[in-house]
The first five atom37 places (N, CA, C, CB, O) and aatype in JSON, in Angstrom:
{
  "aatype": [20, 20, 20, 20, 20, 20, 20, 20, 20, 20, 20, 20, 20, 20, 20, 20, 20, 20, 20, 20, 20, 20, 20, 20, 20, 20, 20, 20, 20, 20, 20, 20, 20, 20, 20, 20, 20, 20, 20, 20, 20, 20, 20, 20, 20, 20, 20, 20, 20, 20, 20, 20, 20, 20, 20, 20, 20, 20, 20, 20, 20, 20, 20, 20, 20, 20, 20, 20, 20, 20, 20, 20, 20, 20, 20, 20, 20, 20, 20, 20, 20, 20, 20, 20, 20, 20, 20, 20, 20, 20, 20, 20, 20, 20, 20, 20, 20, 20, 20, 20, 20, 20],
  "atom_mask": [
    [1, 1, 1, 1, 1],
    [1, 1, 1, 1, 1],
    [1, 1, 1, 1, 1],
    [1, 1, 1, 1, 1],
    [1, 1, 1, 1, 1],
    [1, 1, 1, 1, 1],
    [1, 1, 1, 1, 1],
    [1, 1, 1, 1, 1],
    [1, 1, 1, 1, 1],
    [1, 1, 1, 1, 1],
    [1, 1, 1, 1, 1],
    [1, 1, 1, 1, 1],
    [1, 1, 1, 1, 1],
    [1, 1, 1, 1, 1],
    [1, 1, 1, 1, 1],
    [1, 1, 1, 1, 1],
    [1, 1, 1, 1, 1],
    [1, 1, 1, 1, 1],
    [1, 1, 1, 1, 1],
    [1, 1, 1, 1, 1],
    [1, 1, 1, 1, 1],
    [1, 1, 1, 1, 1],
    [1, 1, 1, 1, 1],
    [1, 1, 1, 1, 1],
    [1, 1, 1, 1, 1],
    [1, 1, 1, 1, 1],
    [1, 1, 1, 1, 1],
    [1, 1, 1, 1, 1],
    [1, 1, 1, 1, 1],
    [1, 1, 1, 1, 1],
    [1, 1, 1, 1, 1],
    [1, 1, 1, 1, 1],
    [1, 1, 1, 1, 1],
    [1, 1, 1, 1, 1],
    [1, 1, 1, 1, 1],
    [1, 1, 1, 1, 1],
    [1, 1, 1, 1, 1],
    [1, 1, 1, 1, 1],
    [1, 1, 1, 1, 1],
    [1, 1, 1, 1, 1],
    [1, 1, 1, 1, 1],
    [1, 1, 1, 1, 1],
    [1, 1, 1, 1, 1],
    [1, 1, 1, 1, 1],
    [1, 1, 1, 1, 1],
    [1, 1, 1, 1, 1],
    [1, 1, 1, 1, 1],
    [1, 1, 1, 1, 1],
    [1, 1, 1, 1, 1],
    [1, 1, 1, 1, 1],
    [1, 1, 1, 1, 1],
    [1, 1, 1, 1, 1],
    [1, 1, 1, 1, 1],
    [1, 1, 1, 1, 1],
    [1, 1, 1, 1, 1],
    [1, 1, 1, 1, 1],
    [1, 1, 1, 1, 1],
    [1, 1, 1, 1, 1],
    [1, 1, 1, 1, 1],
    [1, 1, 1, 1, 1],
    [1, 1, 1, 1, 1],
    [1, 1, 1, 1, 1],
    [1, 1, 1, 1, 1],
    [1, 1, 1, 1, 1],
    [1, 1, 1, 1, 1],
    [1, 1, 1, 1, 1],
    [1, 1, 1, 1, 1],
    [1, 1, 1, 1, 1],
    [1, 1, 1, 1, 1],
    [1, 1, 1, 1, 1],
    [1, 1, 1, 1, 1],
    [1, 1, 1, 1, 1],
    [1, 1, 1, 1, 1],
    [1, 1, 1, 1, 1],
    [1, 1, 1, 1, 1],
    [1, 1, 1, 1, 1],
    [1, 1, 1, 1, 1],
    [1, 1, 1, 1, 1],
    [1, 1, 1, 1, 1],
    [1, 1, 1, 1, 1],
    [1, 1, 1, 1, 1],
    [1, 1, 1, 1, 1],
    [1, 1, 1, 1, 1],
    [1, 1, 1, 1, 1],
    [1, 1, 1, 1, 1],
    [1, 1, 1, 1, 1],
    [1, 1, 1, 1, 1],
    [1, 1, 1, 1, 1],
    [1, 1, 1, 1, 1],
    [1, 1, 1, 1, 1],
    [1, 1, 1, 1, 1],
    [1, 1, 1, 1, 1],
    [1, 1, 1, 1, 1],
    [1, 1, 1, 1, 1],
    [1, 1, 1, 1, 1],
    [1, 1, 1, 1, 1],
    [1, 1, 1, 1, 1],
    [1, 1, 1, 1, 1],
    [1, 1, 1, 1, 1],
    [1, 1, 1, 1, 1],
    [1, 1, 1, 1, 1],
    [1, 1, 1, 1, 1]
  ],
  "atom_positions": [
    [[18.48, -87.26, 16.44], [18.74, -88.08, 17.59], [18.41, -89.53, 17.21], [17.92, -87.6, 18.84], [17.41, -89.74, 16.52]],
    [[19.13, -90.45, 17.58], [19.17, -91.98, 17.02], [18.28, -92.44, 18.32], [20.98, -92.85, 16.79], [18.54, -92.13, 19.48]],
    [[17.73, -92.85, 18.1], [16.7, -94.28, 18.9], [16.31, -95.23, 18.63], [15.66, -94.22, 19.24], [15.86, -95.46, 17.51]],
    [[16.37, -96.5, 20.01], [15.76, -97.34, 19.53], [14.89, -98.14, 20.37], [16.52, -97.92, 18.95], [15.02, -98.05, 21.59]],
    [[14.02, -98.9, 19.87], [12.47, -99.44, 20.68], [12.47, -101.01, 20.5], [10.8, -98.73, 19.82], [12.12, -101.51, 19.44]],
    [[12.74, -101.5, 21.22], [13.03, -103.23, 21.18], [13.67, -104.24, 19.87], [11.54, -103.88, 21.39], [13.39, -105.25, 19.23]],
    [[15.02, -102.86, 20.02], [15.57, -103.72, 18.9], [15.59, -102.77, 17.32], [14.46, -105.2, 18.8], [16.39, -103.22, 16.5]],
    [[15.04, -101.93, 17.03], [14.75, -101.58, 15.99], [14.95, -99.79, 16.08], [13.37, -102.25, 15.7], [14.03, -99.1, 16.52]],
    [[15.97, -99.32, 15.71], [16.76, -98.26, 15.44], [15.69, -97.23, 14.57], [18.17, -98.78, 14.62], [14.98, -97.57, 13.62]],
    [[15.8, -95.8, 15.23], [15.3, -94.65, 14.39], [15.82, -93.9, 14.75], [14.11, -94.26, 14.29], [16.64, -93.92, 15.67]],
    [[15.34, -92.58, 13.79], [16.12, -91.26, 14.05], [14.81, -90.63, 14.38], [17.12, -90.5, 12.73], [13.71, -90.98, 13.96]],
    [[15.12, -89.57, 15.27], [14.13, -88.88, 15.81], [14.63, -87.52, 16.1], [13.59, -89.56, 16.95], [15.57, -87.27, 16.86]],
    [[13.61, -86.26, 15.13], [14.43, -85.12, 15.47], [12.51, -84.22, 16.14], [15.66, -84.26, 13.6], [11.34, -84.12, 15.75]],
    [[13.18, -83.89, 17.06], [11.76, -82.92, 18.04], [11.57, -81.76, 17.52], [12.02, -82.45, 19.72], [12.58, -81.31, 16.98]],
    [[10.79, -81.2, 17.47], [10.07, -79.99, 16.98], [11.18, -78.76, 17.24], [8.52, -79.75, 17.85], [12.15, -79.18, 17.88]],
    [[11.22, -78.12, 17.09], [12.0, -76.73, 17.9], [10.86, -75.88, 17.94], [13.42, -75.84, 17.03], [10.14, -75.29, 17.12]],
    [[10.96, -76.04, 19.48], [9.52, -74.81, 19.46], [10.38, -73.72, 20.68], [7.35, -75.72, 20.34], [11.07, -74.03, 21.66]],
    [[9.98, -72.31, 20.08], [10.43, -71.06, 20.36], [9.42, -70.73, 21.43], [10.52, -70.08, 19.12], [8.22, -70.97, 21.31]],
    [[9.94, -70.2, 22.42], [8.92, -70.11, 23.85], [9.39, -68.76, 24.23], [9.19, -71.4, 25.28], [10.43, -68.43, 23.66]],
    [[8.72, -67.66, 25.29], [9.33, -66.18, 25.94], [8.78, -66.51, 27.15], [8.81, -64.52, 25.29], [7.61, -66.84, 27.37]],
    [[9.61, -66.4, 27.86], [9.46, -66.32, 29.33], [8.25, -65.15, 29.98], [11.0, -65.93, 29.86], [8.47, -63.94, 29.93]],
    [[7.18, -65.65, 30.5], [6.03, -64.57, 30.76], [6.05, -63.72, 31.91], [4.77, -65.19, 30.88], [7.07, -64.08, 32.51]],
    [[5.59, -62.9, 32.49], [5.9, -62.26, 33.42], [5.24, -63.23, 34.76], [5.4, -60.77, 33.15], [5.57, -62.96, 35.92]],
    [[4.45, -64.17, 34.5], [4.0, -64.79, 35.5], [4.03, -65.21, 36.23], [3.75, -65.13, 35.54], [2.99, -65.85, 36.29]],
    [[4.8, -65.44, 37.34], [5.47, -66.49, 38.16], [4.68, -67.01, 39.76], [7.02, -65.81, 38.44], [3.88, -66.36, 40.43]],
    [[5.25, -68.38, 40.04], [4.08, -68.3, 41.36], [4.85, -69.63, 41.94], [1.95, -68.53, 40.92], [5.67, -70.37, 41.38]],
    [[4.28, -69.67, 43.29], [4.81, -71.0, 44.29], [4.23, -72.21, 44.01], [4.51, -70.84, 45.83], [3.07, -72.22, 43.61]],
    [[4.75, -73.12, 44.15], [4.28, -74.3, 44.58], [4.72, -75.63, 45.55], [4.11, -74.63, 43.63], [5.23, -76.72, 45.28]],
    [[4.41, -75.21, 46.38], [4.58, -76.23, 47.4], [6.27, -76.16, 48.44], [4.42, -77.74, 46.4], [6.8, -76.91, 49.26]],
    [[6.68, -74.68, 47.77], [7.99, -73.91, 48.08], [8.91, -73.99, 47.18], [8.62, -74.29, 49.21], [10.11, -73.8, 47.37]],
    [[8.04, -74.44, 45.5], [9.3, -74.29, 44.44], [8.84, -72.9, 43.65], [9.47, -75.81, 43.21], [7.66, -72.58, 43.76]],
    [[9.44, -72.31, 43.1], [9.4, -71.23, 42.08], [9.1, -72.28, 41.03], [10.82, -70.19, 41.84], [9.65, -73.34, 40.73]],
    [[7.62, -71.4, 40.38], [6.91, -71.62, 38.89], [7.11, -70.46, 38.02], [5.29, -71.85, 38.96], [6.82, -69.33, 38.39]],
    [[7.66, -70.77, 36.68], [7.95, -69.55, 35.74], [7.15, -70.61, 34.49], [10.0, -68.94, 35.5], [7.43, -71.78, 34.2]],
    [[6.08, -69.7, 33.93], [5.61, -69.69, 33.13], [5.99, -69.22, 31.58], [4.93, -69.32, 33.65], [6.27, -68.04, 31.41]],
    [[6.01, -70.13, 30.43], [6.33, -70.06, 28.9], [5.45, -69.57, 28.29], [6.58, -71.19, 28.23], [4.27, -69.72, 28.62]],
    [[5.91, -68.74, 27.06], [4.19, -68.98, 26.13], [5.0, -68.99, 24.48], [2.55, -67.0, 26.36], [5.96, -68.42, 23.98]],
    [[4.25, -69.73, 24.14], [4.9, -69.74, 22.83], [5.03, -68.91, 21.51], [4.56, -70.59, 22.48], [4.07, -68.22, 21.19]],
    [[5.85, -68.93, 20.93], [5.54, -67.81, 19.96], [4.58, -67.91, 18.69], [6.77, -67.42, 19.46], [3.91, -67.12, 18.02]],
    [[4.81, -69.02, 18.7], [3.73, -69.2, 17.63], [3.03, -70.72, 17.6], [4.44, -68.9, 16.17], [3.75, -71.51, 18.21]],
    [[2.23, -71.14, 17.23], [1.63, -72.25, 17.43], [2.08, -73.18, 16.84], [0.55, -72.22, 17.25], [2.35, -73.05, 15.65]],
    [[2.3, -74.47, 17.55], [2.69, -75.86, 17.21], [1.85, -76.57, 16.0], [2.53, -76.71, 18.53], [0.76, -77.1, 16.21]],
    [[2.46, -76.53, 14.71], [1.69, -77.16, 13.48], [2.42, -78.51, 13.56], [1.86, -76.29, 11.87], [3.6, -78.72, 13.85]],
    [[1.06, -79.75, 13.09], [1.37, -81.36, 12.97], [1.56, -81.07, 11.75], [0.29, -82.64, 13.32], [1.53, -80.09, 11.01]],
    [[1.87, -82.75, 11.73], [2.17, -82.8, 10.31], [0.85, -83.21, 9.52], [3.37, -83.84, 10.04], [-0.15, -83.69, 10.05]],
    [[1.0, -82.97, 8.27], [-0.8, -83.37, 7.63], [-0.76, -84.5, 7.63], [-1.43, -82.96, 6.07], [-1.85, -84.94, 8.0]],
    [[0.34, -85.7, 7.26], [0.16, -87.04, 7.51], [1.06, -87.57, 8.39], [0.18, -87.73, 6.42], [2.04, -86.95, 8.82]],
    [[0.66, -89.1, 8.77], [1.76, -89.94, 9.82], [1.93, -91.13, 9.51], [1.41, -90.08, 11.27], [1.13, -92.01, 9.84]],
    [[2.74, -91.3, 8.99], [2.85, -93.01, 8.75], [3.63, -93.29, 10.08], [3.86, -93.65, 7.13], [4.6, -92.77, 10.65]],
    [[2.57, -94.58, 10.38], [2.29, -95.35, 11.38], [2.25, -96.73, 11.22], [1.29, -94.99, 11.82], [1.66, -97.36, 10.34]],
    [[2.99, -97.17, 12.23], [2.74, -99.31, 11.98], [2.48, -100.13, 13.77], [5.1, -100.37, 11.09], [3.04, -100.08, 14.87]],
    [[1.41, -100.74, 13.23], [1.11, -101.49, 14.69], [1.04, -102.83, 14.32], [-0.32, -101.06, 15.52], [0.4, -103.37, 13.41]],
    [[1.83, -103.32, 15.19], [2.09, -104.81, 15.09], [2.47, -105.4, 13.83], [0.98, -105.5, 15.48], [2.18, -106.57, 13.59]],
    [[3.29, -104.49, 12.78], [3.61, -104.75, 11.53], [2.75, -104.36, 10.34], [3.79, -105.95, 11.53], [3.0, -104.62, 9.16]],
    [[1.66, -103.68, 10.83], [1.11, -103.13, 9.67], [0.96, -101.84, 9.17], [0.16, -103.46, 9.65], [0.06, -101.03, 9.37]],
    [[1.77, -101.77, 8.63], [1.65, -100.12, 8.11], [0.26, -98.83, 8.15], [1.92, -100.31, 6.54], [-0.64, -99.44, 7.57]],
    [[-0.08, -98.02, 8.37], [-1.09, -97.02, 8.32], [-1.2, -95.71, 7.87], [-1.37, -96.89, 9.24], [-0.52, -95.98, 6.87]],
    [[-1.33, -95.07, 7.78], [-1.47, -93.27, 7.35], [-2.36, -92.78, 7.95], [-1.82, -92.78, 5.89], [-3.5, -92.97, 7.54]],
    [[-2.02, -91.68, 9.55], [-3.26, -91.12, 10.23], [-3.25, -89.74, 9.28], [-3.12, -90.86, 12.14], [-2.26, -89.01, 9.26]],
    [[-4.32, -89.5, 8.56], [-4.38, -87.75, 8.3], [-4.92, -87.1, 9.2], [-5.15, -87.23, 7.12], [-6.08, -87.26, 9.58]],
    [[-3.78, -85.92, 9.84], [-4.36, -85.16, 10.16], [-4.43, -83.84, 9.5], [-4.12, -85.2, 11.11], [-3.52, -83.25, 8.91]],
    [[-6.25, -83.29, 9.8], [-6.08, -82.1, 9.01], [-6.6, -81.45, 10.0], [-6.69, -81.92, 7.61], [-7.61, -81.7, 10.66]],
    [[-5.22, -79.87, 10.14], [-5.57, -79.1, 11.28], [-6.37, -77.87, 10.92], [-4.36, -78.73, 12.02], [-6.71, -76.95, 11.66]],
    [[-6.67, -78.09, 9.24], [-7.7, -76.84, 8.85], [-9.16, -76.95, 9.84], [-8.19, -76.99, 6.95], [-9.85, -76.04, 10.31]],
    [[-9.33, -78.61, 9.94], [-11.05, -78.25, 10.52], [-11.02, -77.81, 12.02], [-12.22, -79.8, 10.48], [-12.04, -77.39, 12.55]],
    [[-10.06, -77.9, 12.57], [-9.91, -77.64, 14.54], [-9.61, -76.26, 14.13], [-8.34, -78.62, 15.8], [-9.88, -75.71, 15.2]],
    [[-9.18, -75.11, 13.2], [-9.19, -73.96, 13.07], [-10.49, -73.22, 12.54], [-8.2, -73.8, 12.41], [-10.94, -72.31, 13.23]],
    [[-11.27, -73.63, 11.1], [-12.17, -73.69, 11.12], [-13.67, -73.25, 12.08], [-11.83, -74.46, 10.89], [-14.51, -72.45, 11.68]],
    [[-13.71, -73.79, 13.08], [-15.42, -73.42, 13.91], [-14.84, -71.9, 13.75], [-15.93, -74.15, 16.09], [-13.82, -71.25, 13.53]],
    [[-16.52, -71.82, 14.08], [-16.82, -70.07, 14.17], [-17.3, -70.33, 15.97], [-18.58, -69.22, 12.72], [-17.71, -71.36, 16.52]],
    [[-17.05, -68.95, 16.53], [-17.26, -69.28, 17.49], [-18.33, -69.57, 18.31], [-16.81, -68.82, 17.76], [-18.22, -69.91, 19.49]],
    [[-19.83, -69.38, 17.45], [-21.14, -70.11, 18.04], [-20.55, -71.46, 18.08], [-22.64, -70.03, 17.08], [-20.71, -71.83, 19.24]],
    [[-19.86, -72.54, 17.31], [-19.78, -73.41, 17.66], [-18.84, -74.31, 18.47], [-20.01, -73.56, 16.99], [-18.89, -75.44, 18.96]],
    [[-18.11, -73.48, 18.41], [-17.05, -73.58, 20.13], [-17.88, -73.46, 21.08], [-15.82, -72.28, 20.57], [-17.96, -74.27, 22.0]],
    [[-18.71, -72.27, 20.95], [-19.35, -71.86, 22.22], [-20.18, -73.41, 22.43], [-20.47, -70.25, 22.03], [-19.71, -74.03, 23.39]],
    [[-20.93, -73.9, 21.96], [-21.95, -74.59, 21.01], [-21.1, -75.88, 21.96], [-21.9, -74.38, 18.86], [-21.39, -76.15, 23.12]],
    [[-20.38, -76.32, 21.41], [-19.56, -77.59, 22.09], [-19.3, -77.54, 23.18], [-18.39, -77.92, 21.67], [-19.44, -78.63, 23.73]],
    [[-18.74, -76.18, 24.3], [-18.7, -75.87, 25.15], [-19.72, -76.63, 25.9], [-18.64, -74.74, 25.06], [-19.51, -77.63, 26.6]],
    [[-21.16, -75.9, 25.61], [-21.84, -76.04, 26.35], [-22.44, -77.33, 26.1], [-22.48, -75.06, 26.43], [-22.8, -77.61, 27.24]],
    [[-22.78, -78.29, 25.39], [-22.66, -79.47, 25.25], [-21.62, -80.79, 26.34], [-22.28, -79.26, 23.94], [-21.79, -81.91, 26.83]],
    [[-20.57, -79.74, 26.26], [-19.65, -81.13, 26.75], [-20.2, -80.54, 28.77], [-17.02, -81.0, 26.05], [-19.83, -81.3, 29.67]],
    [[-20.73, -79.68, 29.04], [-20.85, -78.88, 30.13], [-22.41, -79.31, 30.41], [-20.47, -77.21, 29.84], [-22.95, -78.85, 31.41]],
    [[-22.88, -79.88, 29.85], [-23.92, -80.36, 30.14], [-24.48, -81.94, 30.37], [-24.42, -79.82, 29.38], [-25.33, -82.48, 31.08]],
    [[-23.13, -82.54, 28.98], [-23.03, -83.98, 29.35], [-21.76, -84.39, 30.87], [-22.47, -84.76, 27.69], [-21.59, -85.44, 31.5]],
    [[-21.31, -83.46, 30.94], [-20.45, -83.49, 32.99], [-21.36, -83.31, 33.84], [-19.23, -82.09, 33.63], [-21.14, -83.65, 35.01]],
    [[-22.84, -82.63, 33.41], [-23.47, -82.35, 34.62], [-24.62, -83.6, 34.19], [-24.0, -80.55, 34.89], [-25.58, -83.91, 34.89]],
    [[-24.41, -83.98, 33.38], [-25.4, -85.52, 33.34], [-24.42, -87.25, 34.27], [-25.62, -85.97, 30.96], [-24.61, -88.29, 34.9]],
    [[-23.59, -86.53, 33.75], [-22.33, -87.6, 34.11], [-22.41, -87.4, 35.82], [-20.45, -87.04, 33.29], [-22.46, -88.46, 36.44]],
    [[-22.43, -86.5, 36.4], [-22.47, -86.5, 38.02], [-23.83, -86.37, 38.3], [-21.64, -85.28, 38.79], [-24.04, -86.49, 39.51]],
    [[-24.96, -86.16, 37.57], [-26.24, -86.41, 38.45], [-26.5, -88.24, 38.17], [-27.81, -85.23, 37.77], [-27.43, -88.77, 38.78]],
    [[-25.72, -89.0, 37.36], [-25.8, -90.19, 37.05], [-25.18, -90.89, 38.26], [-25.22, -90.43, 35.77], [-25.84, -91.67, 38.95]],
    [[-23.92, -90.61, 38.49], [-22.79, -91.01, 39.74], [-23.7, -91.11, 41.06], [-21.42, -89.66, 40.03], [-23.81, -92.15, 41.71]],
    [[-24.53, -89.52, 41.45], [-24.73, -89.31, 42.3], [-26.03, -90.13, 42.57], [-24.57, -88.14, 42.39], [-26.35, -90.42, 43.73]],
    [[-26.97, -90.56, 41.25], [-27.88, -91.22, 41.7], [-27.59, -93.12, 41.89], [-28.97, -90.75, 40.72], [-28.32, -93.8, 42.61]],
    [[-26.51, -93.63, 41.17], [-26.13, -94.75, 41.43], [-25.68, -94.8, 43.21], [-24.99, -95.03, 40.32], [-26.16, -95.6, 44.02]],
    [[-24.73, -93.8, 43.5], [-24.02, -93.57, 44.89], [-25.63, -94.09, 46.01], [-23.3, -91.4, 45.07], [-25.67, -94.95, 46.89]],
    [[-26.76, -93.18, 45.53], [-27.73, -93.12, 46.44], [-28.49, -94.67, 45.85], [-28.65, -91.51, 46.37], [-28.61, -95.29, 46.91]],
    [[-28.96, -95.41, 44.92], [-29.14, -96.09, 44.7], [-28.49, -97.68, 45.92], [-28.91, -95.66, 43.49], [-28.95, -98.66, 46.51]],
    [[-27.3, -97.03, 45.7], [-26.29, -98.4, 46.18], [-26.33, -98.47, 47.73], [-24.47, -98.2, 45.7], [-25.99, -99.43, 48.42]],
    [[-26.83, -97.27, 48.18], [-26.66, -97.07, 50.04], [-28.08, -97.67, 50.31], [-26.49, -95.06, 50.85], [-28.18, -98.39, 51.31]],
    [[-29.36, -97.43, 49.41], [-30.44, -97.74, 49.81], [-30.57, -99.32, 49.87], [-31.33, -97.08, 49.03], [-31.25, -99.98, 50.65]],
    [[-29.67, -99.79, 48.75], [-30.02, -101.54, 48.44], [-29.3, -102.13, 49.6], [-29.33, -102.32, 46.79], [-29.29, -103.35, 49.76]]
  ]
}
């Protein structure tokens, strides 16, 4: 597919990703929801050449380490990021009460 972004022409071809229709289905708001699942998982590419504002870059991505954890440390992050949300709203909630008293 040909594109272009202020002037400056590319080709752009999208992933083909293979999807099966799930048995799932449900309302919303009086539309029919039908649920996808994919067949197999969406792999990046290991590199990206990239340019901002004329300067060229290379993001690597490597999707070995997001496969990688064992699951103590999923679990492990889990509960980390579940603990800095419950720091994050006892913070909110004490500014909120802070600000009514001043």
């Amino acid at each position: 597919m040909k594109l272009s972004y202020r002037g400056i022409s590319y080709d752009y071809n999208p992933p083909k990703v293979e999807a099966t229709e799930s048995k799932t289905v449900g309302k919303y708001r009086g539309l029919d929801w039908r649920f996808r699942n994919l067949k197999k998982p969406f792999v990046q590419q290991a590199t990206v050449d990239l340019k901002y504002r004329g300067a060229a870059y290379q993001a690597a991505i490597n999707p070995e380490v997001a496969t990688t954890l064992s699951t103590q440390d999923k679990a492990r992050y889990q509960m980390l990021n579940q603990e800095r949300a419950a720091l994050n709203r006892q913070r909110a909630m004490l500014n909120r009460a802070t600000a009514e008293l001043a």
